[in-house]
Structures are given as C-alpha cells and as structure tokens.
C-alpha positions as CSV (number, residue, x, y, z in Angstrom):
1,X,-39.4,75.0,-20.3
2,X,-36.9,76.5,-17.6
3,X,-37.5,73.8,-15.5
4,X,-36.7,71.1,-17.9
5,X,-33.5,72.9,-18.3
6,X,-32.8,72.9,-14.2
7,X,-33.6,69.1,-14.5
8,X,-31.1,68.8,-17.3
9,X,-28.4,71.1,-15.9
10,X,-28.4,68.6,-12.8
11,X,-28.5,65.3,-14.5
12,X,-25.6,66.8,-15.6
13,X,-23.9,68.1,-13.0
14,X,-24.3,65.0,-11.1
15,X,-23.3,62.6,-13.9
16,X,-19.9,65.2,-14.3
17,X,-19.3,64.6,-10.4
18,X,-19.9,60.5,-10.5
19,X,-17.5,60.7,-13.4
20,X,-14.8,63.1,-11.8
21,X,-15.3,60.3,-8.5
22,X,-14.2,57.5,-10.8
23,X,-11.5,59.3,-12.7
24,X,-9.7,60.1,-9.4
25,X,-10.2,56.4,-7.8
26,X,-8.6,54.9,-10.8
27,X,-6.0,57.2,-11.3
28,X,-5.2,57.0,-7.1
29,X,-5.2,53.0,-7.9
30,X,-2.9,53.5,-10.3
31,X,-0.5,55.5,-8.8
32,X,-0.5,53.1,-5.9
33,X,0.1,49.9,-8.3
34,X,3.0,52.1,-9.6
35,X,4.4,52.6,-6.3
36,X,4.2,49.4,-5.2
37,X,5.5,47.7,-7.8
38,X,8.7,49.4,-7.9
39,X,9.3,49.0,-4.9
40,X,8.1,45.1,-5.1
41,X,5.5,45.3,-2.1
42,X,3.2,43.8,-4.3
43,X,1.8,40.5,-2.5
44,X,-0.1,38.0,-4.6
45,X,-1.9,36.0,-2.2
46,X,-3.1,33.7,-5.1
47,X,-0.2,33.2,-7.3
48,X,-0.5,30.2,-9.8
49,X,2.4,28.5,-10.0
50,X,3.5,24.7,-11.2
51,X,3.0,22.2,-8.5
52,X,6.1,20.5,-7.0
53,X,6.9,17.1,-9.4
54,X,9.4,14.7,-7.7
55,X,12.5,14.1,-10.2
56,X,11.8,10.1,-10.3
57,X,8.7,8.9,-9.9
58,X,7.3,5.0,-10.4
59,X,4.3,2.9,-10.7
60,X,4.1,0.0,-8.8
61,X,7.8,0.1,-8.3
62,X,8.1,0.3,-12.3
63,X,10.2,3.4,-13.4
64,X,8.2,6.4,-15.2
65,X,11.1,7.6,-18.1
66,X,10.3,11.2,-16.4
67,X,13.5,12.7,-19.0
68,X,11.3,12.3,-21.8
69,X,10.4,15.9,-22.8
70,X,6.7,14.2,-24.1
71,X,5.9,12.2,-21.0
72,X,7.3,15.1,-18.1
73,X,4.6,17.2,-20.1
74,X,1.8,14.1,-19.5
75,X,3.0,13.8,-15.7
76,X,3.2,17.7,-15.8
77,X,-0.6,18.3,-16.9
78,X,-2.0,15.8,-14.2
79,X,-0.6,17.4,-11.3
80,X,-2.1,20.7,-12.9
81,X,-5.0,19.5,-13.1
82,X,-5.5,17.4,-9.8
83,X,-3.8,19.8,-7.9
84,X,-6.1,23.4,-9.1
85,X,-9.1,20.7,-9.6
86,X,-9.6,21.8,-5.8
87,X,-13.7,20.2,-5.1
88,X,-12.4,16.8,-6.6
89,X,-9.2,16.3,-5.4
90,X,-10.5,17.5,-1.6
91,X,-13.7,15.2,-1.9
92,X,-10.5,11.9,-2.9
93,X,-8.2,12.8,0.3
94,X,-11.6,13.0,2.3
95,X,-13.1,9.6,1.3
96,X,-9.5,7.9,0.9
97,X,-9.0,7.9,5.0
98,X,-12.6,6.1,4.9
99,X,-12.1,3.4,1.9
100,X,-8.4,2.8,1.5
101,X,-8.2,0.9,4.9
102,X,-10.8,-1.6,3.4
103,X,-9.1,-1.5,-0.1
104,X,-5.6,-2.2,0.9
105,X,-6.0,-5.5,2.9
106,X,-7.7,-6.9,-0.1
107,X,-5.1,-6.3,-2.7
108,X,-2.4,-7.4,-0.4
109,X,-4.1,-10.4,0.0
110,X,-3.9,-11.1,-3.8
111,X,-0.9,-9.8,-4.5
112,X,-1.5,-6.3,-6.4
113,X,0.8,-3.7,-5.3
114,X,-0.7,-1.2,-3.2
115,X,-0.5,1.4,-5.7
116,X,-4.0,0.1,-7.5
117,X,-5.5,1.8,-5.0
118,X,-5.1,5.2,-6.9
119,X,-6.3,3.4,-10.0
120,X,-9.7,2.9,-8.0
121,X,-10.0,6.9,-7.1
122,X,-8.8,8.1,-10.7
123,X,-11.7,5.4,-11.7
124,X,-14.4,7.1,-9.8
125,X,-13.3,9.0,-7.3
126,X,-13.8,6.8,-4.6
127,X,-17.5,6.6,-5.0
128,X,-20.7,4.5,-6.5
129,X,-21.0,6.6,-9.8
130,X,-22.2,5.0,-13.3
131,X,-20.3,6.4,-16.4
132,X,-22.4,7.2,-19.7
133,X,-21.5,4.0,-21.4
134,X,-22.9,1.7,-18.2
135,X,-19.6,1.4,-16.0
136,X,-20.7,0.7,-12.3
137,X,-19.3,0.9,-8.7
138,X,-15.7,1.9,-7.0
139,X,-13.8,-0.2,-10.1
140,X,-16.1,0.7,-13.4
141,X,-16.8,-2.3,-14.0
142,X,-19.7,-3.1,-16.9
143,X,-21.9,-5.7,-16.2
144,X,-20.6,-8.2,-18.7
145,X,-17.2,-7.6,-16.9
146,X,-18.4,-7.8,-13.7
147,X,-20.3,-10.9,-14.0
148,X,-17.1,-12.5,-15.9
149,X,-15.1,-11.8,-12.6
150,X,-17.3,-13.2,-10.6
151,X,-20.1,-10.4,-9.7
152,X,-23.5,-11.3,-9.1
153,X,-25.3,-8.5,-11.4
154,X,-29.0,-8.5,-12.0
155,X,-31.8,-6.1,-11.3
156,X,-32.3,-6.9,-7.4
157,X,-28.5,-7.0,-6.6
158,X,-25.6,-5.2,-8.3
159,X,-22.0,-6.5,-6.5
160,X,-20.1,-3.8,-8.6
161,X,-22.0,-1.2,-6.2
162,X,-20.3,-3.8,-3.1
163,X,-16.7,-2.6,-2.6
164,X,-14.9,-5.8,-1.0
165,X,-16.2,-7.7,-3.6
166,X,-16.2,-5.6,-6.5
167,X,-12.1,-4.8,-5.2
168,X,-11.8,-8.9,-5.4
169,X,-13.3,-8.6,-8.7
170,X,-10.7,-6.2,-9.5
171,X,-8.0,-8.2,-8.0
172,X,-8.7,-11.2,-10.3
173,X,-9.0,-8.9,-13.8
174,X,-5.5,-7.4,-12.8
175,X,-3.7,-10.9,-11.6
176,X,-5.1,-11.9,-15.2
177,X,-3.6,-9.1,-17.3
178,X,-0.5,-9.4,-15.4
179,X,0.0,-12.4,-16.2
180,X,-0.6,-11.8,-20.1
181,X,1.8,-8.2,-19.8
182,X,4.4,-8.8,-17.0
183,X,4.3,-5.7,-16.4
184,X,1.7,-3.3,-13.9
185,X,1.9,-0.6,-15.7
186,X,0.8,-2.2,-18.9
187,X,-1.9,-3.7,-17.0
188,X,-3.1,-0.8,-15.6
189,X,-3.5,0.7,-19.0
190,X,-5.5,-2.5,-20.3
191,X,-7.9,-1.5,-17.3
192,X,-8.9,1.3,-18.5
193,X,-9.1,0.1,-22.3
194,X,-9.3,-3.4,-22.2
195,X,-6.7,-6.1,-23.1
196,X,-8.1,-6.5,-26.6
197,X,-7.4,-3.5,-27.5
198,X,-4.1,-2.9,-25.6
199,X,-2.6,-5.8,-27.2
200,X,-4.1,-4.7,-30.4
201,X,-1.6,-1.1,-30.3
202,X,0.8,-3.2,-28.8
203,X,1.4,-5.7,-32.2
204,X,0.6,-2.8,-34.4
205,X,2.8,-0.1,-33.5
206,X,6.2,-3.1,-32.1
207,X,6.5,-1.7,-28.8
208,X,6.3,-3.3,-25.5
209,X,6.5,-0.2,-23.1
210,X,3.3,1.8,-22.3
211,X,5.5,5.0,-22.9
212,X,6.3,4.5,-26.3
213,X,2.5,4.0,-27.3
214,X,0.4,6.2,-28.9
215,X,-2.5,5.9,-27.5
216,X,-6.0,7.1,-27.3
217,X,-5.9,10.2,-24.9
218,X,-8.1,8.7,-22.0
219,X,-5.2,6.1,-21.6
220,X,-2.2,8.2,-22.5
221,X,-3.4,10.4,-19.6
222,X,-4.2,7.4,-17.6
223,X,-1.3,5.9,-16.0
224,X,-0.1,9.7,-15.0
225,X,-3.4,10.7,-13.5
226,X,-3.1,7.6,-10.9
227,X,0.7,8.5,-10.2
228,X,-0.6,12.3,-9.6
229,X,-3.3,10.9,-7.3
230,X,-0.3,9.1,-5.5
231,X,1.9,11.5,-5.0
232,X,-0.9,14.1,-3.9
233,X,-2.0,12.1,-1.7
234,X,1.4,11.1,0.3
235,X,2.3,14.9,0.8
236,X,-1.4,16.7,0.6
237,X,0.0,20.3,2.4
238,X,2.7,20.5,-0.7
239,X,0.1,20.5,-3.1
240,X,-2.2,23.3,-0.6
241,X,-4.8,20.5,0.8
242,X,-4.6,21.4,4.3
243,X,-6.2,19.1,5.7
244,X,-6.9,18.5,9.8
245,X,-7.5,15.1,10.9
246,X,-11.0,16.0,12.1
247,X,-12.0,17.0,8.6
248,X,-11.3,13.4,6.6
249,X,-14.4,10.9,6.7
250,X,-14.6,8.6,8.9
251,X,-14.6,4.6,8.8
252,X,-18.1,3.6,9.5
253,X,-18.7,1.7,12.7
254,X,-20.8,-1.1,11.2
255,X,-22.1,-4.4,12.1
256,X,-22.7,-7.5,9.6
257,X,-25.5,-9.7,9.8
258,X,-26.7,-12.7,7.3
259,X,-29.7,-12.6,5.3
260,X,-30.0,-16.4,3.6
261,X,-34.4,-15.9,2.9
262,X,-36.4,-13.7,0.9
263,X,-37.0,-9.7,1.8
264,X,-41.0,-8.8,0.7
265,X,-40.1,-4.9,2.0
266,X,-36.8,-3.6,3.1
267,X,-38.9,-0.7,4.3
268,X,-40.1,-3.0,6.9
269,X,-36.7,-4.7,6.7
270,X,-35.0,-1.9,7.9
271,X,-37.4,-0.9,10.3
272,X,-37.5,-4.4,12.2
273,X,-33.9,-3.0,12.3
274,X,-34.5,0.5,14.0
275,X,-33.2,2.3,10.8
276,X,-34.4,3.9,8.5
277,X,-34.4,2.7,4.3
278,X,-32.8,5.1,3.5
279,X,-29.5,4.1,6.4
280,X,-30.1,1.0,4.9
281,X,-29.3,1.4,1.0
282,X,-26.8,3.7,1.9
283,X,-24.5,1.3,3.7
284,X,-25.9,-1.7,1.6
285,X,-25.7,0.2,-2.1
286,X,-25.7,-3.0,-4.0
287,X,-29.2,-4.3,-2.8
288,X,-30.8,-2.3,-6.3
289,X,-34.7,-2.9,-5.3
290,X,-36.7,-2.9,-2.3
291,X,-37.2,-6.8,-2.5
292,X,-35.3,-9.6,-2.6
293,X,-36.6,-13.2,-4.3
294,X,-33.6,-14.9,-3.3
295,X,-35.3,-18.5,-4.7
296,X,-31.7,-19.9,-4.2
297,X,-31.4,-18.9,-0.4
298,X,-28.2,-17.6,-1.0
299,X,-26.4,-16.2,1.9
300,X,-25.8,-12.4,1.8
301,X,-24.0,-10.1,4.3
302,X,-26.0,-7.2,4.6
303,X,-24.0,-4.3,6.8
304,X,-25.7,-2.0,9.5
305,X,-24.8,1.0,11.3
306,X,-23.9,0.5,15.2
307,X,-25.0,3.9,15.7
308,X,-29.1,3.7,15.0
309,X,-29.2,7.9,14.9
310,X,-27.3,7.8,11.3
C-alpha cells in the first residue's frame, strides 16, 4: 500500500514538472513573439503573396481585355496556381529547354504563332500522358482525331505518342479552325473543346469574342492557363523557379535510322543495336508492341541514342 502511494506521488511529481516545462516554453515563446513583433523583427521567410501579373498581356499577339474585373480574376487564379503548383510547373521549365527547340521549328513552318507552344505544356505538360477519356501524346489528341489529321493509330504504332508528327498533326487542326474563327484565341479554345461545340456557344449566346463567353470551366480557365505558362516561363526567377542552366533537361543526342521491313522482336531489335528495349521504347514511344507487321513496307524513322550507356 505505501508503495503504491510513492509510485503515485512520483507519477505525479513528474507529470507536475513536464507540465511546469511546457508552461514556461510557451509563455518564453510568447513573450518573444510579443517582442518581436513590436518592434517588427519578425522575418517570414515563406510569405505567400500574389505573383507579379504584367498590366497587358496577349495571346498570340491578340489582346487579353485584362480591365475586366471577371477575367483579371481568371488570369489572376492561373498564376496562383502555376506559380505555388511548384512539382508541376518545375517538371514544364525542365522539359521545355528539351522539347520546345523541336516544337518551335515546326509551327513556324506552318504558320502558328509561337505561342502554341504553351498550349502543348498546359495540354500535358510536355509529356506522353493518356487522359481518362483516351486523349494521347504531347497534343491530346484522341484516336479518331488523330487519325483524321493524319496520324497513323493502331495497336502496333500510335503517332500521337511521336512528337514531330503528332505537332504537324496539331499544326493542321489549328490552320483549320483558324480559318473557320479568324481569330487564335478562339481557336485555341476550340482545341480544347472542339469546334462543334465552340461554334455551338458561339451562335447561342451572339458573341464573337472568347471573353464574353460563358463557358464550361475547363475552357474558361483555358486560354489563361497557357498565357500563365507564357509568362512564367519568359521570367522563371520572378515567379521563384531558380533555375541553373545545368539543372534543365537536356536535348537528346540521337541518331535516325529507317526501318521499311517487318520487326519479329524489338528485344533482339534493339540489341542488334547495342541498347537495350527499354532505351529503345523510350526514345521511340510510339512503336506500342514489341513487333511490327509492317505488310505495306512502309518506311518509319526509328530514333537511337548516340550515347549506347543511356
């Protein structure tokens, strides 16, 4: 009995002391808090604050109406979110050194402003992803798209997965819906919901201008998402991306060859190459099976690494 009562006196004692500890911590922070705040030493090395919006901004040289209290709050949330949606935005500027070089020529060549670019990375971020209702590749493209545009799409080869030609692809939707619109910021909307159903709001609600729509929130957003990509992008440090040179991916150093026959095995393909099928896929993502038929002989360009250790 009197040593249950010594066991109990110092469970006490000790949970009095841990208590008394914690008392005076909190009461020390506070008085420090208190200090510092009135005499504003208080640094907050992660303060949140709304990222820097130029005062005109444009879409393929087509004037966004920032004054409009409704769309400044559109353009507003998009920088919001792209510029404190750190992993995504950081993976876009890192892959954007390696896939806008080979973007760019191609819609010069056919005439798209350069700006579509950033269309492509708000479309997938710049890599082969496959949305939930079948949308494929760089552009998104589903297969009946695809194949309208020119992509060969079946179960051995998937050219939305092939970013030259799935950008080419691109190019001809966009020349197409330009021509229909007159206007790249209209067309830029029908990418993302199709021209059906942008000409559709269009007639209903009498407007002509994409900012006078009411849309469906996907392509509302759509159209200030790529001009937040844009802007990001030009000045990463303002928007706290600091980025060294040595950190952005690479170009690949690559090599084509063609490939007008049947493949049995790209295992043994790719080893008869000195890499591995794994290499192989990687830098030839559209080749969907480890065969090829080919009963047409078609020619294809398949792409190898110059460096055999990738």
């Amino acid at each position: 009995m009197n040593l249950l009562k010594l066991k109990t006196s110092s469970l006490i004692f000790a949970a009095g002391t841990a208590f008394a500890f914690v008392l005076f911590s909190f009461l020390n922070f506070s008085n420090q808090y208190s200090e510092e705040k009135t005499t504003g030493n208080i640094q907050n090395v992660n303060k949140i604050s709304t990222p820097p919006i130029p005062d005109e901004l444009d879409f393929c040289s087509e004037k966004v109406p920032v004054l409009k209290p409704e769309v400044k709050e559109r353009i507003e949330r998009e920088f919001i979110v792209n510029t404190y949606w750190h992993s995504s935005t950081l993976l876009f500027l890192k892959r954007a050194n390696r896939w806008f070089p080979l973007i760019e020529p191609i819609l010069a060549k056919n005439g798209i402003p350069d700006d579509f670019k950033y269309l492509c990375a708000v479309e997938s971020n710049l890599a082969n992803v496959v949305s939930p209702k079948g949308a494929a590749g760089f552009w998104q493209f589903l297969k009946e798209t695809g194949i309208q545009y020119g992509l060969e799409i079946n179960s051995e080869v998937d050219e939305r997965y092939h970013v030259q030609k799935s950008t080419e692809a691109a190019c001809k939707y966009l020349k197409e819906a330009y021509a229909k619109y007159l206007s790249w910021t209209l067309t830029a909307a029908s990418y993302n919901m199709g021209t059906s159903g942008l000409s559709n709001q269009l007639e209903r609600q009498k407007e002509s201008d994409y900012y006078d729509l009411l849309l469906n929130e996907e392509t509302s957003r759509y159209i200030s998402r790529i001009i937040s990509y844009k802007i990001i992008a030009q000045n990463p440090a303002l928007y706290g991306f600091d980025l060294e040179e040595t950190e952005l991916y690479d170009a690949f150093d690559t090599y084509e060859i063609a490939l007008a026959d049947s493949v049995n095995d790209f295992a043994n393909f790719a080893k008869s190459h000195q890499i591995t099928y794994k290499t192989l896929k990687y830098f030839n993502p559209w080749l969907r099976d480890n065969k090829l038929s080919n009963k047409k002989k078609k020619s294809y360009t398949i792409t190898l690494p110059k460096n055999k250790f990738f």
